[in-house]
N, C-alpha and C positions, 0 to 999 in steps of 0.2 A: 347250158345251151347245147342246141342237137347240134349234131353234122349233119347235112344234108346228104351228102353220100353215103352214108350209113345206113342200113334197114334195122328198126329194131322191134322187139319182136318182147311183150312184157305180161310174165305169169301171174296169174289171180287164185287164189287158194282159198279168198275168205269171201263168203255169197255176198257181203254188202256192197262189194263192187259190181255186183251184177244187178247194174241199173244202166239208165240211159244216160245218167250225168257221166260217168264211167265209158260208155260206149263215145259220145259225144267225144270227149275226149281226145280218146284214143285215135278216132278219127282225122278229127282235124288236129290232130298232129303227126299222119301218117305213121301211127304206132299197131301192131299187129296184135292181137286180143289172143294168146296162147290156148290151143284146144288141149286141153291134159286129160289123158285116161288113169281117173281116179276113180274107186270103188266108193269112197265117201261124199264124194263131190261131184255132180250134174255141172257140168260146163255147159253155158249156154251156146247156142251153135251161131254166135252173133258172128259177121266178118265185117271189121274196122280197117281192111287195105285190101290190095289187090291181092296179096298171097296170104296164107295158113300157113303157122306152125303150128305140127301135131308132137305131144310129146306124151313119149308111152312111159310110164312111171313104173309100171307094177308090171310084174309080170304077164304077160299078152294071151287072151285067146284066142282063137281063129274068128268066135262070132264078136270081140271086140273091134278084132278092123274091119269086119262088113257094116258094124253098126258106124264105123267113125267113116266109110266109105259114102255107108250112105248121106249122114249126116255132109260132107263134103258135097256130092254128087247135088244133094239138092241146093244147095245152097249156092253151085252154078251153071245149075240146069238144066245137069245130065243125067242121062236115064243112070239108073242104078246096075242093070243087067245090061252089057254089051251086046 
């Protein structure tokens, strides 16, 4: 059983969860769908709550957080370039 005061926030690593049984889900139970920046793994840019967790795994490069910017930005409707 959840807490409802709780926010939780739950990582996928393996693509078969990258469906909409999965997204469904995660949803209606206010659970947050983890955006990871992995070399091996395309995270899809789905949002299942009102907030992103972003989790940088590997070492970072500058054009990975404009691509996770972007990916963010569109996804609530802001322009990319300020």
């Amino acid at each position: 059983m959840m807490i409802d005061r709780f926010r939780y926030a739950i990582e996928v690593r393996d693509r078969t969860w990258f469906q909409d049984l999965a997204y469904n889900f995660f949803a209606d139970n206010n659970m947050c769908m983890v955006w990871s920046q992995l070399a091996e793994l395309s995270i899809p840019a789905i949002s299942t709550t009102d907030f992103l967790y972003l989790r940088f795994i590997e070492p970072l490069h500058y054009t990975t957080l404009f691509v996770m910017r972007e990916r963010f930005d569109s996804k609530i409707g802001l322009m990319t370039n300020p």
